[in-house]
TORVO-783300 format. One line per 8 residues: number of its first residue (from 1); their letters; for each residue z, x, y negated of N, C-alpha, C. Coordinates in nm, 2 decimals, always signed. Atoms other than C-alpha are relative to their C-alpha. Example, Ala and Ser with C-alpha at 12.3 -4.5 7.8 and 13.67 -1.06 7.14 Angstrom:
BEGIN
1 = AS = +0.00 +0.09 +0.12 +0.78 +1.23 +0.45 +0.00 +0.09 -0.12 | +0.00 -0.09 +0.11 +0.71 +1.37 +0.11 +0.08 -0.08 -0.11 $
//
This chain:
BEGIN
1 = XXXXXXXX = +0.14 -0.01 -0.04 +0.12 +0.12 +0.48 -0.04 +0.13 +0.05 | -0.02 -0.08 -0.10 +0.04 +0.36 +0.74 -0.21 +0.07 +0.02 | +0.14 -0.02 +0.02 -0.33 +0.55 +0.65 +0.00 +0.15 +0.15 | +0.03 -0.13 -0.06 -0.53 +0.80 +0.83 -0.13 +0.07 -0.01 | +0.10 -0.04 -0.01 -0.84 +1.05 +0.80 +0.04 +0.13 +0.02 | +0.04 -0.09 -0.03 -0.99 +1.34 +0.92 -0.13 +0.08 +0.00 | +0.12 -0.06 +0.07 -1.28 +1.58 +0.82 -0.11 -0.06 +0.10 | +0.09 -0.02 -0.04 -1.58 +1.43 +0.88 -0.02 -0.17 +0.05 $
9 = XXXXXXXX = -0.03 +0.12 -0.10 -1.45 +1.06 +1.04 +0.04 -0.10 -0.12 | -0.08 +0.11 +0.08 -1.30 +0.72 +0.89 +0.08 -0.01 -0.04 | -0.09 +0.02 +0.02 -1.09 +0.63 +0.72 +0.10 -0.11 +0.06 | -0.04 +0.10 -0.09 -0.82 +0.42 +0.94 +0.15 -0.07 -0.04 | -0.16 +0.05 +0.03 -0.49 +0.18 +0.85 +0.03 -0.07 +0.17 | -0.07 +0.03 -0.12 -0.27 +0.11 +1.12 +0.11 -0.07 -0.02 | -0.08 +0.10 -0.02 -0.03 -0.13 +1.19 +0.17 +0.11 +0.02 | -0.12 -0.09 +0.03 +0.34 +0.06 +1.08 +0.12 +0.01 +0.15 $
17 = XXXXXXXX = -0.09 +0.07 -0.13 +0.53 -0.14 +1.41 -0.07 +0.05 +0.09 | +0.06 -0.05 -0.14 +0.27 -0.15 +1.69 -0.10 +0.10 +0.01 | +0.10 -0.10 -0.04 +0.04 +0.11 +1.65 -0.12 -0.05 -0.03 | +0.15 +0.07 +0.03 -0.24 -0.13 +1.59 -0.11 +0.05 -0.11 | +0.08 -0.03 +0.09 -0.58 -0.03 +1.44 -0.02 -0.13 -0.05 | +0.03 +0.14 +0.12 -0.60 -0.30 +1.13 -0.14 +0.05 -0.05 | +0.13 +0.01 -0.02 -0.93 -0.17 +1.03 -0.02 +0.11 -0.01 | +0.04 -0.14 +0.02 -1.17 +0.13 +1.02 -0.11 -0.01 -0.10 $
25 = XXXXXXXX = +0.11 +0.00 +0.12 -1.40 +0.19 +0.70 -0.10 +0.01 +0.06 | +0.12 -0.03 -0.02 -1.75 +0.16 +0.71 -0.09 +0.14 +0.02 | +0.05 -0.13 -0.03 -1.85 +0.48 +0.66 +0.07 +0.12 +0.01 | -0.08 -0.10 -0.08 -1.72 +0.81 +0.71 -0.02 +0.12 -0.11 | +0.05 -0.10 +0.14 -1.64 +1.10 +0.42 +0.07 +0.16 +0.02 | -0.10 -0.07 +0.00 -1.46 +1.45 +0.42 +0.10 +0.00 -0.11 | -0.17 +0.05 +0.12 -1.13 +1.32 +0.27 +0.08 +0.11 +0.01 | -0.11 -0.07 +0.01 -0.91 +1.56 +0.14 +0.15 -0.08 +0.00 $
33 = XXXXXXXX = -0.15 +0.07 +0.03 -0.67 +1.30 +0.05 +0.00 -0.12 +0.00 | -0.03 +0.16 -0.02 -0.53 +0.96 +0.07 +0.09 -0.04 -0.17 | -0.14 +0.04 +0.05 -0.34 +0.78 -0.19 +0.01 -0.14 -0.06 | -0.01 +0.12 +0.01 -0.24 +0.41 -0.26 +0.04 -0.06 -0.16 | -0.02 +0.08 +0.03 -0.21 +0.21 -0.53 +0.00 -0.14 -0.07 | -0.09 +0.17 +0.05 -0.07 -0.15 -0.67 -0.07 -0.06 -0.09 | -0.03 +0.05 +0.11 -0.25 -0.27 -0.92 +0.01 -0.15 -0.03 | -0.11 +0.10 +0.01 -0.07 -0.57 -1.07 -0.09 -0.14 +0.05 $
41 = XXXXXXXX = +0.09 +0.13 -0.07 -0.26 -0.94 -0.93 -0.06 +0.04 +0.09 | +0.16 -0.06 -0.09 -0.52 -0.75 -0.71 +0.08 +0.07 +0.16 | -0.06 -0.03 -0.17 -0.47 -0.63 -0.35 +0.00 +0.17 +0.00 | +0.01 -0.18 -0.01 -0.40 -0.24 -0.32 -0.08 +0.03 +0.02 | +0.11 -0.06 +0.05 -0.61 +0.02 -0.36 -0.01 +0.14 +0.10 | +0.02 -0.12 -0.04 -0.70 +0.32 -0.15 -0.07 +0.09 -0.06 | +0.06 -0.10 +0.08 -0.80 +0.64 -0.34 -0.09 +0.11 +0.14 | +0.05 -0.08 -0.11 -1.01 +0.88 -0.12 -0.08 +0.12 -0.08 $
49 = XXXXXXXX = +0.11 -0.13 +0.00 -1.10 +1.23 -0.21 -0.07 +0.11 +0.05 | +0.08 -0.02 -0.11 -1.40 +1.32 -0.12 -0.07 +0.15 -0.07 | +0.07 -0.10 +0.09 -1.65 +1.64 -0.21 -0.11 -0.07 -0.11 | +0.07 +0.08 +0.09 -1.84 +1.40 -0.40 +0.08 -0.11 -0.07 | -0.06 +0.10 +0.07 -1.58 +1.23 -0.61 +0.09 -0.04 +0.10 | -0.09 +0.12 -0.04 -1.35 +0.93 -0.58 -0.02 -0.09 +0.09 | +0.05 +0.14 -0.03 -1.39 +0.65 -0.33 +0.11 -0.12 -0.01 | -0.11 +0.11 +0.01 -1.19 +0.32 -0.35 -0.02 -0.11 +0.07 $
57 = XXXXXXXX = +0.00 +0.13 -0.06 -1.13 +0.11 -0.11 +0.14 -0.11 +0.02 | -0.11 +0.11 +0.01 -0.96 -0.24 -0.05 +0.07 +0.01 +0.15 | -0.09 -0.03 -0.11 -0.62 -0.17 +0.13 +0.01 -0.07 +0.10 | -0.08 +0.15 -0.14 -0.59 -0.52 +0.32 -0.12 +0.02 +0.09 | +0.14 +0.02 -0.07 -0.98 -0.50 +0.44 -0.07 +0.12 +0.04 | +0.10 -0.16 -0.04 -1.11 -0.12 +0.42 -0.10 -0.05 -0.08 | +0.17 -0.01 -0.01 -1.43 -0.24 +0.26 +0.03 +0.09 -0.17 | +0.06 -0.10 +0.07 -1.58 +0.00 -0.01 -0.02 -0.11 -0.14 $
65 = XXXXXXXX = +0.05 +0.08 +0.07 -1.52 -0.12 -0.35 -0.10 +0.03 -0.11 | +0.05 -0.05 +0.14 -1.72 -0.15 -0.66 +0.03 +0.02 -0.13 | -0.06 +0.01 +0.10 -1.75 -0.03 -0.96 -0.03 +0.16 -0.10 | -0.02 -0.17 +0.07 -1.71 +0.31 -1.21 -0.08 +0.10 +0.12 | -0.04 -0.18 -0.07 -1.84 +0.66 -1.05 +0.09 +0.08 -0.04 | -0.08 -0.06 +0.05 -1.57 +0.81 -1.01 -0.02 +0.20 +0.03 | -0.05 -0.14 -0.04 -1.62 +1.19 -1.04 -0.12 +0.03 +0.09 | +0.09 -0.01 -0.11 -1.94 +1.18 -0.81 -0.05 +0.15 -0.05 $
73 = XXXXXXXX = +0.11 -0.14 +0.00 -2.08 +1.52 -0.95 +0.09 +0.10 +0.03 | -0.12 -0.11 +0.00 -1.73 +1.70 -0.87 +0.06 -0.02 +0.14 | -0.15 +0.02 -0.15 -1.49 +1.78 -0.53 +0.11 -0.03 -0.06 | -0.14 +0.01 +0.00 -1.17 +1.63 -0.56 +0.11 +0.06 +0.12 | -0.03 -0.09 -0.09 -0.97 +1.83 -0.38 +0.15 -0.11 +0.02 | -0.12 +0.09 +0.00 -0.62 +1.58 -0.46 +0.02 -0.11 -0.09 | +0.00 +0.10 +0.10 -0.54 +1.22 -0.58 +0.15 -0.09 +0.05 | -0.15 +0.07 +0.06 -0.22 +1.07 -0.72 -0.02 -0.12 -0.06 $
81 = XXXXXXXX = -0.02 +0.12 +0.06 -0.15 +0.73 -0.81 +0.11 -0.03 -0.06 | -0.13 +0.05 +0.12 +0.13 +0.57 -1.11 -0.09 -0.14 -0.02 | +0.00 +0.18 +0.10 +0.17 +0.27 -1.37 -0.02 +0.07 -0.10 | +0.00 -0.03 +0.18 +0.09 +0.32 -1.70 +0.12 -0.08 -0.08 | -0.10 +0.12 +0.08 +0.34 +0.18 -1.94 -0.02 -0.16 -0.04 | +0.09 +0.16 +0.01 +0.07 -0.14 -2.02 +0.03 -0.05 +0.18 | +0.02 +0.07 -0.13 +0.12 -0.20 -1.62 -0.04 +0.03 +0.08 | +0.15 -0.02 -0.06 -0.20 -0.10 -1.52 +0.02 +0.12 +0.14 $
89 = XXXXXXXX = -0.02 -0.10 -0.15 -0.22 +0.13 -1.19 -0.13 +0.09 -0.05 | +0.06 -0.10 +0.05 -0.41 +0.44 -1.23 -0.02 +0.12 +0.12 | +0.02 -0.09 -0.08 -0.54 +0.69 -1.01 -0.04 +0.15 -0.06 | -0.01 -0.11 +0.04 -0.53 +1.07 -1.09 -0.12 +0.08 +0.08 | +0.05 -0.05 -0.06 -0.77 +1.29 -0.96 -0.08 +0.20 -0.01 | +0.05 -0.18 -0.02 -0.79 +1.73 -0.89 -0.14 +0.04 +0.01 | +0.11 +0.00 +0.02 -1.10 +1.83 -0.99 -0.08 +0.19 +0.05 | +0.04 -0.15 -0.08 -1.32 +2.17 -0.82 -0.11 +0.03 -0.14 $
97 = XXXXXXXX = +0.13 -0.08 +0.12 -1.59 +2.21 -1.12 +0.03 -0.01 -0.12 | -0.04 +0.04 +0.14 -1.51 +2.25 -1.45 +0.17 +0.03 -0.01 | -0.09 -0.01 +0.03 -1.15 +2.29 -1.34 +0.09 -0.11 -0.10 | -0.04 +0.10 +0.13 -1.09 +1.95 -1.49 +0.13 -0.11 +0.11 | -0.10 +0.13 -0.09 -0.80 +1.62 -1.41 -0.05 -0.08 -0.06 | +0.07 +0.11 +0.02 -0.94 +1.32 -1.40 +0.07 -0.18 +0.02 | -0.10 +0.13 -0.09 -0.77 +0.97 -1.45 -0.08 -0.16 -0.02 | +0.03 +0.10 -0.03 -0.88 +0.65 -1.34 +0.04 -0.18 -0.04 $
105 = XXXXXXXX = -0.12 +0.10 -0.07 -0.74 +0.27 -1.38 -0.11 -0.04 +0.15 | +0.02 +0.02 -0.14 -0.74 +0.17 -1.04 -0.04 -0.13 +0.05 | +0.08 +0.10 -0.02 -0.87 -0.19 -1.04 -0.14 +0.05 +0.00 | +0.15 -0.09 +0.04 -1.21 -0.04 -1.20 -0.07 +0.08 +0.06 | +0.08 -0.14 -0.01 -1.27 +0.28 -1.18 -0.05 +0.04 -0.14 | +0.00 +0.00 +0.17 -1.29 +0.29 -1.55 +0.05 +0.15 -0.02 | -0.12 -0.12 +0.04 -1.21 +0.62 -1.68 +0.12 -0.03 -0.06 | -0.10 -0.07 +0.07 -0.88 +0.71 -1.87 -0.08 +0.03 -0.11 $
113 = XXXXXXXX = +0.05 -0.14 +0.03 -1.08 +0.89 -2.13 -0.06 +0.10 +0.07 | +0.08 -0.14 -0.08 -1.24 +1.25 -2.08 +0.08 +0.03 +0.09 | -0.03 -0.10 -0.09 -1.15 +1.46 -1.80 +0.10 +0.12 -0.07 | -0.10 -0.15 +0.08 -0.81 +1.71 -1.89 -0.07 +0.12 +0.00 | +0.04 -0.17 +0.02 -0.89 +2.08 -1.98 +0.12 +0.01 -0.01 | -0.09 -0.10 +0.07 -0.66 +2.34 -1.99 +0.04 +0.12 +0.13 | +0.02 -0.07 -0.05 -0.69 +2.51 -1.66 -0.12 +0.05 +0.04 | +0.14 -0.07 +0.02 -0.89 +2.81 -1.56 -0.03 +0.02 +0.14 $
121 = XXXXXXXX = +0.08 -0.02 -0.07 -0.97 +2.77 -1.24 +0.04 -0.14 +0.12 | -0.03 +0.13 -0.02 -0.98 +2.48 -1.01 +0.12 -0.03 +0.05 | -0.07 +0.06 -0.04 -0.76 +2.25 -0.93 +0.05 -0.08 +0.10 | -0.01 +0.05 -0.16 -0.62 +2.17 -0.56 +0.10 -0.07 +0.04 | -0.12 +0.08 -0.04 -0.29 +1.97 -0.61 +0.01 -0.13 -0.13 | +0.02 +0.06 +0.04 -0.20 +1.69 -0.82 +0.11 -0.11 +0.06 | -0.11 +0.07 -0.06 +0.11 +1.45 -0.82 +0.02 -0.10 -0.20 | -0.03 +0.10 +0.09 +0.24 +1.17 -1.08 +0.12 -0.08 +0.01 $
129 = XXXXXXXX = -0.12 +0.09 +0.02 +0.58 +0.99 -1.20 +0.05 -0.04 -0.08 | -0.03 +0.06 +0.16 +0.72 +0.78 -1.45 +0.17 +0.03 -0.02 | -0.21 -0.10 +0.08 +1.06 +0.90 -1.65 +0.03 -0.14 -0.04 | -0.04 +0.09 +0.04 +1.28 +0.69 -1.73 +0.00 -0.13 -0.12 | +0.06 +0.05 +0.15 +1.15 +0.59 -2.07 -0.10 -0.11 +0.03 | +0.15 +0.07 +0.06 +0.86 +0.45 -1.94 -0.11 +0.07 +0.03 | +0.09 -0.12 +0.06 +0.65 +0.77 -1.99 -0.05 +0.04 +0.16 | +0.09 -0.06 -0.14 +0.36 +0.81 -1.69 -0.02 +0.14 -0.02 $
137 = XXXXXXXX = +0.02 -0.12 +0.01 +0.35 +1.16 -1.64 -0.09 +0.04 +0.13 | +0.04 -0.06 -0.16 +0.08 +1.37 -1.40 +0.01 +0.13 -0.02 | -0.02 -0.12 +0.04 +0.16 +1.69 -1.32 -0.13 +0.13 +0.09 | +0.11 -0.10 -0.06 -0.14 +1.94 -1.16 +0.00 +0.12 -0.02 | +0.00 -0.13 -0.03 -0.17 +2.30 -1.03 -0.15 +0.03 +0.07 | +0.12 -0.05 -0.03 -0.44 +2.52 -1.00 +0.00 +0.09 +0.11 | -0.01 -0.13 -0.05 -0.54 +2.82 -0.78 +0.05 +0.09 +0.00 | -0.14 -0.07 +0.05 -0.32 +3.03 -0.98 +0.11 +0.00 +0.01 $
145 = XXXXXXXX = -0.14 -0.01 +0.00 -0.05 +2.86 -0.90 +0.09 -0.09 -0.11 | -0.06 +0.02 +0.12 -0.02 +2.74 -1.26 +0.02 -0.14 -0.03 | -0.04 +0.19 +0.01 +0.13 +2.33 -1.29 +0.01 +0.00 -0.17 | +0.00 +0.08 +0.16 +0.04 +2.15 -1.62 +0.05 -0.14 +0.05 | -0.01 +0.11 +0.01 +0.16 +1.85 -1.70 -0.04 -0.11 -0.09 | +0.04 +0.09 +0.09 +0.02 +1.53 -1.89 +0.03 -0.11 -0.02 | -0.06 +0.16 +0.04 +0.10 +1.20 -2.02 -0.12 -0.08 +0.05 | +0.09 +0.04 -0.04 -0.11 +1.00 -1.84 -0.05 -0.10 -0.05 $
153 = XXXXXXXX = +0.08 +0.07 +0.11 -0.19 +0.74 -2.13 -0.06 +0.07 -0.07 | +0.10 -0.06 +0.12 -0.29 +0.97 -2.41 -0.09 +0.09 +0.10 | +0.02 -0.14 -0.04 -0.37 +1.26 -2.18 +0.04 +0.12 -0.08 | -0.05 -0.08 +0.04 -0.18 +1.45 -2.39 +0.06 +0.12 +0.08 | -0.11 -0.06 -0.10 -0.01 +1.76 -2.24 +0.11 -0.01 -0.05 | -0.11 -0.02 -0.02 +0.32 +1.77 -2.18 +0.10 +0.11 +0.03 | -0.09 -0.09 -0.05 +0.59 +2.03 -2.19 -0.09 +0.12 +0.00 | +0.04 -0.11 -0.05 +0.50 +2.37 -2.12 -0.05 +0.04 +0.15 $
161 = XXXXXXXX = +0.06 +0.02 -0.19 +0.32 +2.52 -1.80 +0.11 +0.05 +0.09 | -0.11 -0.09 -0.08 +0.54 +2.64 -1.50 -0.09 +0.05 +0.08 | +0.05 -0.09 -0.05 +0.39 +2.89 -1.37 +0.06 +0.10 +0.15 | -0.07 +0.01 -0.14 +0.44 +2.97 -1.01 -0.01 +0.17 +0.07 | +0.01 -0.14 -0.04 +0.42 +3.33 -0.81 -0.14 +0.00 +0.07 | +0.13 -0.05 -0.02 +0.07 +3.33 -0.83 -0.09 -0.06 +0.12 | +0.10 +0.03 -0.11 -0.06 +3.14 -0.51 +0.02 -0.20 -0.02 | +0.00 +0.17 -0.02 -0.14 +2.74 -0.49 +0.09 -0.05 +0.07 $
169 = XXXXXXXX = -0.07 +0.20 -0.06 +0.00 +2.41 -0.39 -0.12 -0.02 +0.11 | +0.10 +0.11 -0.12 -0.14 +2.26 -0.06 +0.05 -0.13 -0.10 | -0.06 +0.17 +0.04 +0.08 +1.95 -0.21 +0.13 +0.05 -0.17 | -0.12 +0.08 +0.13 +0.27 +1.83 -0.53 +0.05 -0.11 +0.04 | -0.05 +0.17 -0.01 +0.54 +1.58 -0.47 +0.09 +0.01 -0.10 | -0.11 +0.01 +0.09 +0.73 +1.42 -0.74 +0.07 -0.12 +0.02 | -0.15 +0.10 -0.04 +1.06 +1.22 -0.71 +0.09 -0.03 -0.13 | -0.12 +0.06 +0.15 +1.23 +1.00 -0.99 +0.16 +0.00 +0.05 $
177 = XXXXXXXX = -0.13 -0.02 -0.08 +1.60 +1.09 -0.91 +0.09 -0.17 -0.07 | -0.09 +0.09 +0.07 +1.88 +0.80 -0.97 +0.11 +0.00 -0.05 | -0.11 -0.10 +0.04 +2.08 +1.01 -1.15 -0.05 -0.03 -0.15 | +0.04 -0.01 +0.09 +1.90 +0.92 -1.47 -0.08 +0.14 -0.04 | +0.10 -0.14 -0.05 +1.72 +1.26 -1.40 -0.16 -0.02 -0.03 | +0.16 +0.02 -0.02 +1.35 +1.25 -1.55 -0.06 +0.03 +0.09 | +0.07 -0.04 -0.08 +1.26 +1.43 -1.21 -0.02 +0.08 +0.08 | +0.06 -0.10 -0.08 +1.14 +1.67 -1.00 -0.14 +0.02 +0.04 $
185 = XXXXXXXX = +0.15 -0.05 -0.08 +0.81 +1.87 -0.91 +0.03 +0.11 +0.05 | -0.04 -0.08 -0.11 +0.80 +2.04 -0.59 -0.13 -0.02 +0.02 | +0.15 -0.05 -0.09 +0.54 +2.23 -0.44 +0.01 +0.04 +0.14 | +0.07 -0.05 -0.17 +0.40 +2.29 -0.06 -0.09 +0.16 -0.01 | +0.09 -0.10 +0.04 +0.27 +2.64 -0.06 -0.10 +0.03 +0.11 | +0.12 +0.05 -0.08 -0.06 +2.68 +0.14 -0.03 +0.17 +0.04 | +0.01 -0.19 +0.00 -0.05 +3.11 +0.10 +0.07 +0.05 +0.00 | -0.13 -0.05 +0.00 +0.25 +3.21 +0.17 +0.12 +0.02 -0.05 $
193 = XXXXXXXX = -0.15 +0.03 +0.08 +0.48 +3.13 -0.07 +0.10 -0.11 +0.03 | -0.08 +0.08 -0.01 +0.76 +2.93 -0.06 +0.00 -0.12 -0.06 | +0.02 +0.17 +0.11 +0.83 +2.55 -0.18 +0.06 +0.05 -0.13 | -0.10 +0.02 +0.09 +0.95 +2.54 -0.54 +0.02 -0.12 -0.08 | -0.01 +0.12 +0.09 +1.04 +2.28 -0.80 +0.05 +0.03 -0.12 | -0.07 +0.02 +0.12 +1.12 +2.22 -1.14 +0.03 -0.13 -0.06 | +0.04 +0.12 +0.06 +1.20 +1.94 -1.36 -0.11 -0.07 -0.06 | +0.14 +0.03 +0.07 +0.98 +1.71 -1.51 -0.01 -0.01 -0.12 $
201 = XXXXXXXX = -0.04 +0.02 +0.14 +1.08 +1.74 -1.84 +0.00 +0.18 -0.05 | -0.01 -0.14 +0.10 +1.13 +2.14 -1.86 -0.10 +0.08 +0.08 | +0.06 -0.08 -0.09 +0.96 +2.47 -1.71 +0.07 +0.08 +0.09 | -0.05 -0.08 -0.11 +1.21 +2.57 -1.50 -0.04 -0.01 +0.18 | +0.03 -0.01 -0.12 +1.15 +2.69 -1.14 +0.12 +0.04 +0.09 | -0.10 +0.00 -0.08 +1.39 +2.67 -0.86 -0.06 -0.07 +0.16 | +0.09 +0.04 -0.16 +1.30 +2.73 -0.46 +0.05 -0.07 +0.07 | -0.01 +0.09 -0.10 +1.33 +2.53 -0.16 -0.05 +0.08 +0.17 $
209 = XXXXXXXX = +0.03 -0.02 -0.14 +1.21 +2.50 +0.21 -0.12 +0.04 -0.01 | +0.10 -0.06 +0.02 +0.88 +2.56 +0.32 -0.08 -0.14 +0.07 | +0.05 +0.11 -0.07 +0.63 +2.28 +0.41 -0.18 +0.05 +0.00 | +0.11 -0.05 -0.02 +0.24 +2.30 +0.46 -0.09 -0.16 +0.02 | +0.10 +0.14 -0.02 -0.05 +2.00 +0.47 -0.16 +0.06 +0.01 | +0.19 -0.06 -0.01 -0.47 +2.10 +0.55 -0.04 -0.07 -0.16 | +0.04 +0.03 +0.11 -0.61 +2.10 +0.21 -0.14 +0.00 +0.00 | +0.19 -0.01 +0.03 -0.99 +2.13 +0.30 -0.06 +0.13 -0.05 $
217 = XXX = +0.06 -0.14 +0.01 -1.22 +2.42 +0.19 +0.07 +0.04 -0.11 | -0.04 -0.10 +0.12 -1.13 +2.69 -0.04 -0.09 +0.00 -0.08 | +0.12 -0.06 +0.13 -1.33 +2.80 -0.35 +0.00 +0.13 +0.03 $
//
């Protein structure tokens, strides 16, 4: 599935083969981010964050669904989708006030529970993967640099923080290895730093290439 937005414009799915515009959303938001997913009978799900929250639209149609506010009094700056171990599809979401993560199920719009604490200044990246066990994990970085990770049923945290050289994530991406490897988190650095990664299981940090994505306004 082949998305696209740009500050200020629609959101647009395209046709992956010919190039075709399959639809364009009704209205028009400054999307930081895109992200898809699944949940189990229902037709995919587009996450959209916007400076006013969450939006969710229907993958096959574009139209704007209903339901929950998600996050409307907050900027999401980044949003991650998983499974929960019950099945359920879930949407994650990087929060600018309060410094808070915010999780979703993604049929709804239902919270998760409250909103995570535990970082001190906002939150601009945001990624999610399930371990071999079963075990939904999301992992999020702040301003600082600093990646927490949580169990994305209880919202418990997870693990220890890994703590980066002090400058943000444009991007989190995490990859289930097939190595029986709980994982990898890898960062995009947006200020000069380099990519790094660690597992998803410990706090180790180990660097990489260098990659880059438009993350929207600063704080």
């Amino acid at each position: 599935m082949l998305l696209s937005s740009c500050e200020g414009q629609e959101i647009r799915r395209w046709d992956m083969f010919t190039g075709r515009m399959l639809w364009c959303s009704a209205d028009a938001w400054s999307a930081h981010a895109l992200a898809v997913a699944s949940p189990p009978g229902g037709n995919p799900v587009v996450a959209v964050a916007t400076e006013d929250g969450v939006v969710r639209l229907d993958a096959l149609t574009g139209a704007e669904l209903d339901g929950y506010e998600m996050a409307a009094d907050d900027t999401i700056w980044d949003v991650a989708t998983g499974i929960l171990p019950d099945g359920r599809a879930f949407i994650a979401g990087a929060g600018h006030c309060g410094f808070r993560v915010y999780r979703w199920d993604a049929a709804t719009g239902e919270p998760l529970g409250p909103p995570l604490v535990g970082h001190t200044t906002c939150v601009k990246a945001i990624t999610a993967i399930t371990l071999p066990d079963g075990t939904a994990l999301i992992a999020s970085e702040d301003e600082a640099g600093r990646i927490l990770r949580w169990n994305a049923a209880s919202g418990q945290p997870y693990g220890n923080p890994i703590h980066g050289p002090g400058d943000y994530n444009m991007q989190l991406v995490s990859l289930a290895l097939n190595d029986g490897h709980p994982g990898r988190v890898r960062g995009a650095h947006g200020h000069g730093g380099g990519n790094r990664g660690g597992p998803g299981h410990a706090g180790a940090v180990r660097g990489g290439g260098r990659a880059v994505r438009p993350a929207g306004r600063h704080a």
